[in-house]
C-alpha positions, 0 to 999 in steps of 0.5 A: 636078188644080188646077183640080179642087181650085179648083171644089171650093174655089169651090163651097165658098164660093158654097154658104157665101155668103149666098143674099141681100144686106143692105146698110145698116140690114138689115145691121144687123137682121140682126147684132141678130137673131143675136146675141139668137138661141140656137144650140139645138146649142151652147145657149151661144152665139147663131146669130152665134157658132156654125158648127153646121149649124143655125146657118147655117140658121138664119141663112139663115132670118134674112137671107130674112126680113128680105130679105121685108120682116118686122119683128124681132118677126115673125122672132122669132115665126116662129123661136119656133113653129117652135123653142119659146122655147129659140131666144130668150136672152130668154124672154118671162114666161109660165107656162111660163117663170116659173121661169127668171126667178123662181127665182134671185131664190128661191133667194136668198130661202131661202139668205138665211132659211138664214143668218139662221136659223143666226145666230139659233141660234148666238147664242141658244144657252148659252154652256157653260163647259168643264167642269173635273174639279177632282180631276182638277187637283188630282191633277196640281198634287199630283203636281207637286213642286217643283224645287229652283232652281240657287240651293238646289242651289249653297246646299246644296252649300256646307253640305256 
């Protein structure tokens, strides 16, 4: 029974293992690479951060072609016709991508007239006094008497 739980924990591994072997500047390319490539699975990670099944192929992808002698930009636009310019965390600007990067700097534009306009409203605006009911207030001052201070009570006491 162990050494059916190894071979099935050996061939785990050599099926994980990576079917060519980069070594120095490769090595290297091949990080770069994976690190600018978007995981389409989980869309918030590269393919160097993800374990989605995808991920793997797609670096496997990754490490074949630099083990063929393609440049970085070659890779790129392999994965690019083959995935859309979703695989990359930098889209390159086109027409299909120009609201990617045009829109934040938009948006910005028109929160900004937003406030200005609101600043513009507020300070040209009346400034409106309350309005005061003067019969009212005089009602109310009339109502109220005077109450006679501890000092009249103790003088009034002192007549009596």
């Amino acid at each position: 029974m162990r050494a059916l739980l190894f071979f099935v924990l050996l061939l785990g591994v050599v099926a994980n293992a990576p079917a060519v072997d980069l070594e120095g500047e490769q090595l290297a390319r091949y990080h770069d690479l994976n690190a600018e490539l978007r995981c389409l699975i989980c869309q918030n990670r590269s393919i160097a951060e993800s374990d989605a099944p995808l991920a793997q192929d797609l670096r496997a992808i990754v490490e074949r072609q630099i083990a063929a002698g393609r440049s970085d930009g070659e890779i790129k636009q392999y994965l690019v016709d083959r995935y859309g310019d979703w695989v990359l965390y930098d889209p390159p600007l086109n027409s299909g991508t120009l609201i990617l990067w045009a829109g934040p700097f938009v948006l910005l534009a028109v929160g900004l007239l937003v406030v200005v306009l609101m600043m513009r409203r507020r300070r040209s605006a009346p400034v409106s006094e309350p309005s005061l009911d003067r019969d009212r207030l005089a009602r109310l001052l009339d109502d109220e008497k005077p109450r006679p201070s501890s000092d009249d009570d103790d003088s009034s006491r002192e007549r009596s």
